[in-house]
C-alpha positions in Angstrom: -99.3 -66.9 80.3 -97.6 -63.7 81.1 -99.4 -62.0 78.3 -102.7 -63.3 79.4 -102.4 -61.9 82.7 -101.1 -58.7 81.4 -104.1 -58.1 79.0 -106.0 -58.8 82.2 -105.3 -56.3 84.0 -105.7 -53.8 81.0 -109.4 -55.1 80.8 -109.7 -54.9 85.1 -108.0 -51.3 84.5 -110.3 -50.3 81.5 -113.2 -51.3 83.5 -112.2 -49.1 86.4 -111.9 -46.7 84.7 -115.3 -46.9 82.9 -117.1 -47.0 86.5 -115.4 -44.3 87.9 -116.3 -42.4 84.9 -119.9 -43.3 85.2 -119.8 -42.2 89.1 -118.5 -38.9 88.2 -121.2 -38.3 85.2 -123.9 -39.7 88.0 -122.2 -36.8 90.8 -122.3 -34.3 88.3 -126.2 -34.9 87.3 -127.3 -35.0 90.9 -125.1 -31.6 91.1 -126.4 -29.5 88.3 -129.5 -30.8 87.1 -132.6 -29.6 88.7 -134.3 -31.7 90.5 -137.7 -32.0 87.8 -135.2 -32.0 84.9 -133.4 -35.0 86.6 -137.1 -36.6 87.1 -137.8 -35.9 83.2 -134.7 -38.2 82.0 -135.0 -41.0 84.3 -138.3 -41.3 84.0 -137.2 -42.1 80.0 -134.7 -44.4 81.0 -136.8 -46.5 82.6 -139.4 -46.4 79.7 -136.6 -47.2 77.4 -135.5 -50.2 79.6 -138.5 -51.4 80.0 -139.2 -51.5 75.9 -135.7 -53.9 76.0 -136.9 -56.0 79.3 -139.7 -58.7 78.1 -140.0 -59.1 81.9 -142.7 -57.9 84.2 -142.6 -57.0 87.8 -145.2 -57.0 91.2 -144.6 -55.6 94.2 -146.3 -57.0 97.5 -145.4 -54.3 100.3 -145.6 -55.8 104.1 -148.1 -52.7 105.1 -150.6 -51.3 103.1 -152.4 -48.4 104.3 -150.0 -45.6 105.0 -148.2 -48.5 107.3 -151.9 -48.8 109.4 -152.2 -52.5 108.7 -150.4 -55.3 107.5 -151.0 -56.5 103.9 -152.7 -59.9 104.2 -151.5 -60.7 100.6 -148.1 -60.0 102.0 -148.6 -62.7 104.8 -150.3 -65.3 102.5 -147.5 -65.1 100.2 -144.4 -64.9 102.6 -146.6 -68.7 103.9 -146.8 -70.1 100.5 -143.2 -69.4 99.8 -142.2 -71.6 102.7 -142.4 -74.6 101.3 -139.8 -73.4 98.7 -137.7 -71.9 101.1 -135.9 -74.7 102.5 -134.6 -76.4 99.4 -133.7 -73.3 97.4 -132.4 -70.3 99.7 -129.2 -70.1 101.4 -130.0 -67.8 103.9 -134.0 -68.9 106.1 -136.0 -67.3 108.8 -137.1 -69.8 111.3 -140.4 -70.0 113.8 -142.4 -72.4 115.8 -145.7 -73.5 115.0 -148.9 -73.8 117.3 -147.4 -77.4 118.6 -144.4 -75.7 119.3 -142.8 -79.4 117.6 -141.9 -77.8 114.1 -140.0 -74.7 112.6 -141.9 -73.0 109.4 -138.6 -71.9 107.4 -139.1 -68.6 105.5 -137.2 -66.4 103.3 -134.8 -63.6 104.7 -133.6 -60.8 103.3 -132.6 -60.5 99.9 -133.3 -64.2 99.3 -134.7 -65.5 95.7 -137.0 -68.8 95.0 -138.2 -70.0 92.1 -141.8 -71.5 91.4 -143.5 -73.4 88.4 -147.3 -73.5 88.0 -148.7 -75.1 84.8 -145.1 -75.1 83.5 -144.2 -71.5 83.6 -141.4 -70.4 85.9 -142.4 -67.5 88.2 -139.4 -65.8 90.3 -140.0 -64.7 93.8 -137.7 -62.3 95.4 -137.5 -60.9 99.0 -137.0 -57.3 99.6 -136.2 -54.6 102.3 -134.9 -51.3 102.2 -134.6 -48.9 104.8 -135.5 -45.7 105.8 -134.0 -42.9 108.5 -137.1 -41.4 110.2 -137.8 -39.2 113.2 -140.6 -40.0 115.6 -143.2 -37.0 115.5 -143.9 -37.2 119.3 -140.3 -37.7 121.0 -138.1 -36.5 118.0 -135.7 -39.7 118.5 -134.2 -41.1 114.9 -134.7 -44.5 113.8 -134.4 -46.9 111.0 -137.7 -48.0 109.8 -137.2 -51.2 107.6 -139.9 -51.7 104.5 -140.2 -55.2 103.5 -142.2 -56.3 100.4 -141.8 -59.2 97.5 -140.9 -58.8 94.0 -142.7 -61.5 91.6 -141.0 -61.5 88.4 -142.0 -63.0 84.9 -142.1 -62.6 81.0 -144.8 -60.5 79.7 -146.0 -63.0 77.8 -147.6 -64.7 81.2 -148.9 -61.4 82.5 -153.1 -63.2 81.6 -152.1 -66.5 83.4 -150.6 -64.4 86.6 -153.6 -62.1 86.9 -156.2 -64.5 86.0 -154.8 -68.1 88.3 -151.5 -67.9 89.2 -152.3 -65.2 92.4 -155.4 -66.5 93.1 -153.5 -69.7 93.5 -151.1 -68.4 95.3 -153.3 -66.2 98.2 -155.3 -69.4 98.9 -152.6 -72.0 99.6 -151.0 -69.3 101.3 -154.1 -68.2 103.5 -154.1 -72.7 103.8 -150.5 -72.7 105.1 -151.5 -69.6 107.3 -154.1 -71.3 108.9 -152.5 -75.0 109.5 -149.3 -73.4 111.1 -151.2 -70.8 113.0 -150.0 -70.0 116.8 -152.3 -67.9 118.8 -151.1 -65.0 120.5 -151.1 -62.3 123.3 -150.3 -59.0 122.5 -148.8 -56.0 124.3 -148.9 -52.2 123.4 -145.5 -50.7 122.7 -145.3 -47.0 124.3 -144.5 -44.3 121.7 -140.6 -44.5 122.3 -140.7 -48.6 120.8 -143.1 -48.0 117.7 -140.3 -48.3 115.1 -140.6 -52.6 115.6 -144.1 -52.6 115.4 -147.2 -51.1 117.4 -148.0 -54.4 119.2 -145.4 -57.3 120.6 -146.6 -60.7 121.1 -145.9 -63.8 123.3 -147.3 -67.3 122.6 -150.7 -67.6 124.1 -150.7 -70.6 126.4 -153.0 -69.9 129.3 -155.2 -73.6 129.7 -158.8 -71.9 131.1 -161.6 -73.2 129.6 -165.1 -73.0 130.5 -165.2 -76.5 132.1 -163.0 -75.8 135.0 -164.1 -72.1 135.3 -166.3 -71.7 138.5 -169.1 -70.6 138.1 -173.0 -71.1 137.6 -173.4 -73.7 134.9 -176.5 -72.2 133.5 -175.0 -68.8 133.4 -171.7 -70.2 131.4 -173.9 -72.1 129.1 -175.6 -68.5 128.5 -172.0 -67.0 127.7 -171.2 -69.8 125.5 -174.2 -69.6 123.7 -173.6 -65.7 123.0 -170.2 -66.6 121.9 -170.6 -68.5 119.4 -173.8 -67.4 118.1 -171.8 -63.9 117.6 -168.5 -65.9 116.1 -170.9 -67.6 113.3 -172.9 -64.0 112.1 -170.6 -62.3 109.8 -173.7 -62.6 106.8 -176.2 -61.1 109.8 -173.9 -58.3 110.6 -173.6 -57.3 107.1 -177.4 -57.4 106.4 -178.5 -55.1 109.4 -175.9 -52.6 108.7 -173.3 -53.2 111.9 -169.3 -53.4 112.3 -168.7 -57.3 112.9 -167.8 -57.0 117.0 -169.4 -57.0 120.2 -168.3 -55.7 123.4 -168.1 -57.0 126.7 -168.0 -55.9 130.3 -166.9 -58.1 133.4 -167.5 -56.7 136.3 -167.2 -58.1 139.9 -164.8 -58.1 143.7 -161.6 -59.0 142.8 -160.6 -62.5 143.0 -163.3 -63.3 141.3 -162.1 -64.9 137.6 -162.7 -62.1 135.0 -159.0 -62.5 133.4 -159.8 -65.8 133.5 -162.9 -65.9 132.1 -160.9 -63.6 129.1 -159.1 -66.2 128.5 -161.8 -68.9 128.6 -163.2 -66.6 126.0 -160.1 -66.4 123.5 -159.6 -70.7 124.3 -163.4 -71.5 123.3 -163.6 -69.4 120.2 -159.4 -69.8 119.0 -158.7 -65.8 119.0 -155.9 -64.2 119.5 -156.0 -61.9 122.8 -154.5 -58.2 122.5 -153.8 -56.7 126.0 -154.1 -53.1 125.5 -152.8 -50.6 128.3 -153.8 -47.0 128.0 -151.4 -46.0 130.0 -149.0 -46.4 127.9 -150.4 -44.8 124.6 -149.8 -41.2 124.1 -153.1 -39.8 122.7 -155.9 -40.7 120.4 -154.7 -41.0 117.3 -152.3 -43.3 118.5 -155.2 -45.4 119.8 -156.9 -45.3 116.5 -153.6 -46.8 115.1 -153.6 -49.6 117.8 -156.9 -50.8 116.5 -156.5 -51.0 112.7 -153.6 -53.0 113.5 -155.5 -55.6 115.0 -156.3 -59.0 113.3 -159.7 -60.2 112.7 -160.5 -63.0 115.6 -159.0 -61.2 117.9 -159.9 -60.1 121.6 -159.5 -56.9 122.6 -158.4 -56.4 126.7 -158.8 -53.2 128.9 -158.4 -54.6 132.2 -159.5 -52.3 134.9 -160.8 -49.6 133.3 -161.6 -47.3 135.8 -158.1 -47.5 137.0 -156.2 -47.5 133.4 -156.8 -43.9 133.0 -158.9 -41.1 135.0 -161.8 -41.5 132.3 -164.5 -42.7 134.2 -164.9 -39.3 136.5 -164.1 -36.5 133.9 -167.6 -35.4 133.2 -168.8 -35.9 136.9 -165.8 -33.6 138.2 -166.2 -31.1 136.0 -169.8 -30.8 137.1 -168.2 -30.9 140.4 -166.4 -28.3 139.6 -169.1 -26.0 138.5 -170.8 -25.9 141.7 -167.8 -25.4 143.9 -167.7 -22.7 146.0 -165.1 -20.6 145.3 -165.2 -18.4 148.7 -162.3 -20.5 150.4 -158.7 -19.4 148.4 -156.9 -21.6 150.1 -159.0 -24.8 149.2 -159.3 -23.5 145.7 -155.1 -23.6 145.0 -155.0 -26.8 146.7 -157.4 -28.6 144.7 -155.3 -26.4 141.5 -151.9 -28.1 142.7 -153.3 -31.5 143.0 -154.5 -31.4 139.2 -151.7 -30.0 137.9 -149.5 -32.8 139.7 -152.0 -35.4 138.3 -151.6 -34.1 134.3 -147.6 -34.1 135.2 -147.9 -37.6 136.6 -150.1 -38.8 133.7 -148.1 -39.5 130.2 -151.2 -40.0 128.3 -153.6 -37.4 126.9 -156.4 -40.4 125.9 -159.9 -39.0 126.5 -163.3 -40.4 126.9 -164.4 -39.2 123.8 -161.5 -41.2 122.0 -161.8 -44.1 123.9 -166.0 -44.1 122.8 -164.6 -43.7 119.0 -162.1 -46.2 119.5 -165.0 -48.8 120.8 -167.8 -47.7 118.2 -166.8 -44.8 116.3 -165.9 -44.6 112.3 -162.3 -46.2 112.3 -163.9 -49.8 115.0 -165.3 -51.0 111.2 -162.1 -51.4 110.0 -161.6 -55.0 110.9 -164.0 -57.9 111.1 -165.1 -60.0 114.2 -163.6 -58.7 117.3 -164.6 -58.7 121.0 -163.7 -55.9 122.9 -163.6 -56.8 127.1 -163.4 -54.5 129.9 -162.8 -55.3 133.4 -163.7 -53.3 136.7 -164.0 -53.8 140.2 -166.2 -50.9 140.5 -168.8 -50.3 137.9 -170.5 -47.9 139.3 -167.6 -45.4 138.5 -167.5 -46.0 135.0 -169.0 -43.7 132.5 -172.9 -44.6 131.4 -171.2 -43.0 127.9 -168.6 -46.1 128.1 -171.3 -48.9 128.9 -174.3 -48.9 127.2 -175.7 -51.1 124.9 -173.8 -50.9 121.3 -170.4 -50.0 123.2 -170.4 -53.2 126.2 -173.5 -55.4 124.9 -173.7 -57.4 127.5 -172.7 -57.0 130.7 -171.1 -60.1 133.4 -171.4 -60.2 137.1 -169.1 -62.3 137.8 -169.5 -62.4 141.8 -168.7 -64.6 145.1 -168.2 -68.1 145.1 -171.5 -70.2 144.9 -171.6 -73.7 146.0 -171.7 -75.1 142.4 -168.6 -72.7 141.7 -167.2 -74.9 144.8 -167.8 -78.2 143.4 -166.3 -77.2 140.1 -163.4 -76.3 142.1 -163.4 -79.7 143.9 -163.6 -81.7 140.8 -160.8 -79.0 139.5 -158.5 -79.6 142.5 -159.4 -82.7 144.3 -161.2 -84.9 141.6 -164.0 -85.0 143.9 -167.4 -84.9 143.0 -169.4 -85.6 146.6 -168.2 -86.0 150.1 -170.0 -85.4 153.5 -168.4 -82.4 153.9 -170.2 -80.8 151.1 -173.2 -80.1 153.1 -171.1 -78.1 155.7 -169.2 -75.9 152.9 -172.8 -75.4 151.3 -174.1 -73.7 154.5 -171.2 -71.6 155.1 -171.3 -70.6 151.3 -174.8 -69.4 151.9 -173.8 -67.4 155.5 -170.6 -65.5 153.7 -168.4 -64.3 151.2 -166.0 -65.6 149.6 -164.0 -65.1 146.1 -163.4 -68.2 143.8 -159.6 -67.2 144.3 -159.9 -67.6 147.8 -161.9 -70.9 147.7 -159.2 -72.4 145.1 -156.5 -71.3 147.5 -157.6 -73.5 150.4 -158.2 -76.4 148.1 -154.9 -76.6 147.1 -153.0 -79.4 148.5 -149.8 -77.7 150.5 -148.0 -80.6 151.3 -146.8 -83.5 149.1 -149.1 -86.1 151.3 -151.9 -83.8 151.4 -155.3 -85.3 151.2 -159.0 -84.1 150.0 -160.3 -84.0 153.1 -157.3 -82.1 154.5 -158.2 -79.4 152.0 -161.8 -79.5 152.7 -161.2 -79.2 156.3 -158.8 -76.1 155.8 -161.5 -74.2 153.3 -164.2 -74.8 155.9 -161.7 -73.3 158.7 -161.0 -70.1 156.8 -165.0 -70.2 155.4 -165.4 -70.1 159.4 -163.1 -67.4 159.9 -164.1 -65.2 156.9 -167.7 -65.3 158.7 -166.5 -64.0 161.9 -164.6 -61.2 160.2 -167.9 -60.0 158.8 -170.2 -60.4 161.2 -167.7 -58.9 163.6 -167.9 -55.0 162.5 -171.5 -55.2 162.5 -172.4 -56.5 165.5 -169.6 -53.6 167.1 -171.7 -50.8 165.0 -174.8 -52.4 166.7 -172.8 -52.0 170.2 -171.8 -48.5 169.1 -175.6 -47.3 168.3 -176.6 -49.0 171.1 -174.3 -47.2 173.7 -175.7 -43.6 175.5 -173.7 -41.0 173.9 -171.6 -39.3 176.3 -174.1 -36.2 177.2 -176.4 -38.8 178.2 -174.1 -41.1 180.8 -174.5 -38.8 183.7 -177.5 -40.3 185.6 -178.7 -41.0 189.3 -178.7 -44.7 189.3 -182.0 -45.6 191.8 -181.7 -42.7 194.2 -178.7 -44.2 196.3 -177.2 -40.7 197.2 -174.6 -41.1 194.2 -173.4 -39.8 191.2 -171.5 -42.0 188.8 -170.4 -41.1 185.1 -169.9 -43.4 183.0 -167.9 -43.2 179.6 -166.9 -45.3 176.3 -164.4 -44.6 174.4 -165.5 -45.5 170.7 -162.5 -47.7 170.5 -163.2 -49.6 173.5 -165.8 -52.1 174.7 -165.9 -51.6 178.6 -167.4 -49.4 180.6 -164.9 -47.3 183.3 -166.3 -45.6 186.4 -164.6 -42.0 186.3 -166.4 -40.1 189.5 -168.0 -41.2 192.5 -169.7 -38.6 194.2 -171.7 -38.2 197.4 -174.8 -35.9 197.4 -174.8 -33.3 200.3 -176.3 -34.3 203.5 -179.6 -32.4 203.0 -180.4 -34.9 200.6 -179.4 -37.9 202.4 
């Protein structure tokens, strides 16, 4: 037994001393060969090694592209490896599905599975490696990890792999993708957070639909109908020659449902919703990169556009510009100080020009049936560039509550279809203003015993009270035209001998006497 253990440790000691020879032949090479020289002799290792191996290899890297876009192979394959996941590897990656009821198990890092297909054993292995980088922008380091899988079999299989085996493999994987798929909303990353990922996401669980959005029924049928017809044309899009997308503008007071008619949107056709703040991106080119690495049946989000960025009023200021007069100095270095403060303020050099190429430029064809959505409050500030037909194809005025908005808000709320309070509301719809928002608001029960006609009551109060707020100003801007200026209030009032002056302050509604004078007594 002692001998045993003795010629043990002469094998353990031999063996040590066989690797740390080979690490100082391997120091030594990287030393004093050349770098080409080095290339030249590995580059005949691996040729020699691969005459001994009888087994072949594929790679399948997460991003394709120059790291634009994510492989969809890549995706199919890490889904159709699930199912083997959880009786063969040690070490899983767990997720919810749409339900949010089951995990989908997948492989981690490192992790090997095996799979037969018409009796031939295929080995799967999952890969990353890792890579110091430095941001191009911000000059900050960072780790950026490249994940891929390695399929591995004998040579002699290399017709059934490219000929059945993949295709196999893609389609039950695209099959898995699409029973455990869980649709999203996606956020931007700034510059600074781009080493996880251009976009982070959030399960999409907002419950608008087009039923219990309130609006004109005809007009939502119209929307629907645009929908869908543009969610079942990929064959028409191809034949006439045009990327597969369309774009959309909402447009309308606030209050008045445009996210939630975005969201309507993504329920009614299942897409994914990606919420994309300029603010936060740096300059065009990283724009361009924010929209190849969207996914088909997706929805694209600029919420507020005319406020997102000061893209709207470029062109029109500089013609503004132009014609300035540039006699006054002093106005001239003020309005110099204000745009220098505004391009200090502003983190993002996005122009109009990009943001046009970004909606139908070169680089919006890569990537198949999308919907791109802007929002505004005020479209008369936007760009004609940014809207016309081909950029936002059709355009949504999505306005003040109507009185069919109000009884799909009822029925929303209350569970009411009729009452005799309808008539009332229906009047006072027609005599003023009032956002869908606002309208919902009231309708809301606010107590635990609260009743319909409770509600109704309380929307017909501030329906009441919205009216009197705006027919108020106008009938003082009557009053105010009305009124004698004051050049014009000194008067004799029916020859009684006296002078009176009268004066209104613009802010006030009486009249005040200031002077009361006699006329001299040869004119009494």
């Amino acid at each position: 037994m002692k001998r045993e253990m003795m010629m043990m440790g002469e094998t353990w000691a031999g063996l040590g001393s066989i690797v740390a020879g080979i690490m100082f032949m391997s120091a030594m090479f990287q030393q004093y060969f050349p770098r080409h020289l080095r290339d030249l002799i590995q580059g005949y290792l691996f040729q020699l090694m691969n005459m001994v191996n009888p087994f072949m290899q594929i790679s399948f890297h997460e991003n394709s592209g120059g790291r634009f876009s994510r492989n969809e192979a890549y995706t199919s394959i890490e889904a159709y490896l699930s199912k083997h996941s959880s009786t063969q590897a040690k070490r899983l990656k767990a997720d919810m599905t749409t339900n949010a009821a089951n995990l989908v198990l997948n492989l981690d890092n490192h992790e090997e599975v095996t799979d037969i297909f018409q009796g031939v054993k295929f080995r799967w292995k999952s890969q990353v490696s890792t890579t110091n980088r430095s941001h191009p922008l911000y000059g900050d380091n960072y780790a950026e990890e490249k994940r891929s899988f390695k399929l591995s079999f004998h040579k002699r299989y290399r017709d059934l792999v490219i000929g059945s085996y993949l295709h196999h493999v893609l389609e039950e994987g695209k099959a898995v993708v699409v029973r455990n798929r869980q649709r999203r909303l996606y956020t931007n990353n700034s510059g600074r957070e781009w080493r996880g990922g251009s976009w982070t996401h959030v399960a999409f669980q907002h419950r608008a639909t087009f039923r219990n959005l309130a609006m004109d029924p005809q007009k939502k049928q119209e929307i629907e109908d645009d929908l869908l017809t543009f969610s079942n044309s990929k064959d028409y899009y191809a034949k006439i020659g045009k990327a597969w997308k369309r774009g959309y503008l909402l447009y309308g007071p606030p209050g008045t449902g445009k996210t939630t008619m975005i969201a309507a949107m993504a329920n009614f056709l299942n897409y994914d919703i990606y919420d994309l703040e300029l603010t936060a991106v740096k300059n065009n080119t990283e724009l361009r990169k924010l929209l190849i690495e969207t996914s088909g049946k997706s929805i694209i989000v600029l919420e507020d556009i005319d406020c997102s960025l000061d893209l709207a009023g470029k062109r029109k200021k500089e013609k503004e510009k132009d014609r300035k007069d540039d006699s006054n100095p002093d106005t001239k270095n003020l309005q110099k100080a204000k745009e220098v403060n505004n391009e200090k303020t502003s983190s993002s050099d996005v122009t109009l020009s990009g943001l046009l190429n970004f909606i139908d430029g070169l680089w919006s064809s890569c990537g198949e049936e999308r919907i791109i959505v802007f929002t505004t409050n005020h479209v008369e500030k936007l760009d004609p560039a940014l809207i016309r037909s081909g950029r936002m194809d059709k355009h949504i005025e999505l306005s003040y509550c109507c009185f069919e908005g109000f009884k799909i808000l009822a029925q929303n709320y209350l569970s009411l279809d009729s009452d005799p309070l309808f008539e009332r509301i229906r009047r006072l719809l027609e005599e003023t203003q009032m956002t869908p928002a606002d309208v919902a608001e009231n309708l809301m029960p606010k107590t635990i015993k609260g009743d319909a006609k409770t509600s109704l009551e309380n929307l017909i109060r501030a329906l009441e009270m919205n009216k009197e707020k705006q027919r108020s100003p106008k009938d003082a801007d009557k009053e105010v035209k009305d009124e004698p200026t004051p050049a014009k209030n000194l008067k004799m009032m029916n020859n009684d001998k006296s002078l009176f002056l009268w004066y209104r302050r613009p802010s006030s509604k009486k009249r005040d006497k200031v002077a009361n004078k006699s006329l001299p007594e040869s004119e009494k």
